[in-house]
C-alpha positions in Angstrom: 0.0 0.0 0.0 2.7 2.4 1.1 5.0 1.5 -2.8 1.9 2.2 -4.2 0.6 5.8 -2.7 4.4 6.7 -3.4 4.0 5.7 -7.0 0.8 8.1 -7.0 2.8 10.7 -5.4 5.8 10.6 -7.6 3.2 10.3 -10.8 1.4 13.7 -9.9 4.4 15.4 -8.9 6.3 14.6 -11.9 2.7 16.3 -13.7 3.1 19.4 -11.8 6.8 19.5 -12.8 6.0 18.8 -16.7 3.3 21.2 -16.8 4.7 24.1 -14.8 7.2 24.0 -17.9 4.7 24.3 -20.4 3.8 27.6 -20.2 3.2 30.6 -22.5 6.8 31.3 -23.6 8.4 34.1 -25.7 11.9 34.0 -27.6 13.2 37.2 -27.7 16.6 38.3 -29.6 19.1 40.9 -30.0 19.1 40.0 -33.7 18.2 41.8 -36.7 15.6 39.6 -39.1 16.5 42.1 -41.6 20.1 41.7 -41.4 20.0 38.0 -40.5 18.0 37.8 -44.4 20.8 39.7 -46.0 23.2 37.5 -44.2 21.5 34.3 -46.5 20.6 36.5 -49.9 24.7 36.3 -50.1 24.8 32.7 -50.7 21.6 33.0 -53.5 24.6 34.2 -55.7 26.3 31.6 -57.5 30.4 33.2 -58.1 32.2 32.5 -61.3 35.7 32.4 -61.9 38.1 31.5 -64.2 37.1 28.7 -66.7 33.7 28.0 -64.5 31.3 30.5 -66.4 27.6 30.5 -66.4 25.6 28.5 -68.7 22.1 29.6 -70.7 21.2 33.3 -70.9 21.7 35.8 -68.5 22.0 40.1 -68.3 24.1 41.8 -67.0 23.6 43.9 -64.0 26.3 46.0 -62.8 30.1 46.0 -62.3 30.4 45.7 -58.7 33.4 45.3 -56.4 34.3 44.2 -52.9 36.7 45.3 -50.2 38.9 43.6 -47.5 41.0 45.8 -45.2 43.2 45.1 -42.6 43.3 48.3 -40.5 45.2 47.8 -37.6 48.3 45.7 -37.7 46.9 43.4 -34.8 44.2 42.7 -36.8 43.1 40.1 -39.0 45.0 40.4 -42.8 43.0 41.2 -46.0 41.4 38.3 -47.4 40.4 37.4 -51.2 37.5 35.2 -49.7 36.5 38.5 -47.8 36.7 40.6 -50.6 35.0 38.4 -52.8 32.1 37.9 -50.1 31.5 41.9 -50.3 31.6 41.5 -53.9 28.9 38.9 -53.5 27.0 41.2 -51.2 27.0 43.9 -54.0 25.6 41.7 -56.1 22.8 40.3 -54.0 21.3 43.3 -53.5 21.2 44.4 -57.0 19.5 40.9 -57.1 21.6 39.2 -59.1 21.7 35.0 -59.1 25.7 35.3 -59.6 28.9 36.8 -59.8 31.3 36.4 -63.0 34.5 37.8 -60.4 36.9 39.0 -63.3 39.8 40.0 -61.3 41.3 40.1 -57.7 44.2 41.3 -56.0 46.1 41.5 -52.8 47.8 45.1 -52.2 50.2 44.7 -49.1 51.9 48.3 -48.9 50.1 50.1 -46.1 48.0 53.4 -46.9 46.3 55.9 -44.5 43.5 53.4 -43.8 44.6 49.8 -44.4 47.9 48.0 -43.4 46.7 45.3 -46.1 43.9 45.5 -48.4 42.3 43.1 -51.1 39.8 43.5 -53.9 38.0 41.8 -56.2 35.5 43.1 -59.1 33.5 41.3 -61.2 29.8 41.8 -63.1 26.6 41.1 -61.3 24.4 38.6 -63.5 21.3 37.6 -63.2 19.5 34.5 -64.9 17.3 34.4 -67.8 14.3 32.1 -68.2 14.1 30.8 -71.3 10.6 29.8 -72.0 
C-alpha cells in the first residue's frame, strides 16, 4: 500500500513538474531579421571564376566590387574570400543569381586606412528564363 501511494505521489508530482514548464513562452533576440535575411541572400549568388562560367542566358547587372582591409596591424589580414564575399553582397542586393569575379588582388603596402587590403571586381548577373 505504502509502494503504491508513493507511486501516485511521484506520478502527480512529476505532472506538476511537466506542466509548470509548459507555459506561454516568448523567444526574444538581439538580432536583426532584416540583417539575419541579407546574411542568407549572399549565398543565393552563385560566383564565377576563371574557366567555371555560367551557362544559358543571362544580363548583365552592374560592375560591382568588394573590399577587405586590414586596419590595424593586430588585426586580421586582408582576405580574397573576404573581398570576394563583399563582392557577392554587392551583387545580391542588385538581385543578381551570380557573380562572373573577373579580377582580384592582394595590395600589401600600407596606406592611410589599411595595413593590407584586397579587392575583387566582377559583373553582377542575373539568370534568364528561357521559355
Amino acid at each position: 500500500m505504502h509502494s503504491r501511494v508513493s507511486n501516485v505521489l511521484t506520478i502527480t508530482s512529476l505532472s506538476l513538474v511537466l506542466t509548470a514548464c509548459a507555459g506561454d513562452y516568448a523567444f526574444n533576440t538581439n538580432l536583426d531579421s532584416e540583417k539575419i535575411n541579407d546574411y542568407f541572400k549572399v549565398g543565393e549568388v552563385t560566383v564565377y571564376e576563371g574557366s567555371n562560367l555560367p551557362k544559358g542566358k543571362f544580363d548583365m547587372l552592374s560592375l560591382v566590387e568588394g573590399e577587405s582591409c586590414q586596419e590595424q596591424a593586430n588585426d586580421a589580414p586582408s582576405s580574397i574570400s573576404d573581398a570576394r564575399t563583399q563582392a557577392r553582397k554587392k551583387a545580391a542586393e542588385l538581385g543578381a543569381t551570380g557573380i562572373i569575379i573577373q579580377h582580384c588582388i592582394d595590395i600589401n603596402e600600407p596606406d592611410s586606412v589599411c595595413v593590407s587590403r584586397s579587392i575583387c571586381s566582377g559583373q553582377a548577373i542575373k539568370s534568364v528564363q528561357v521559355n
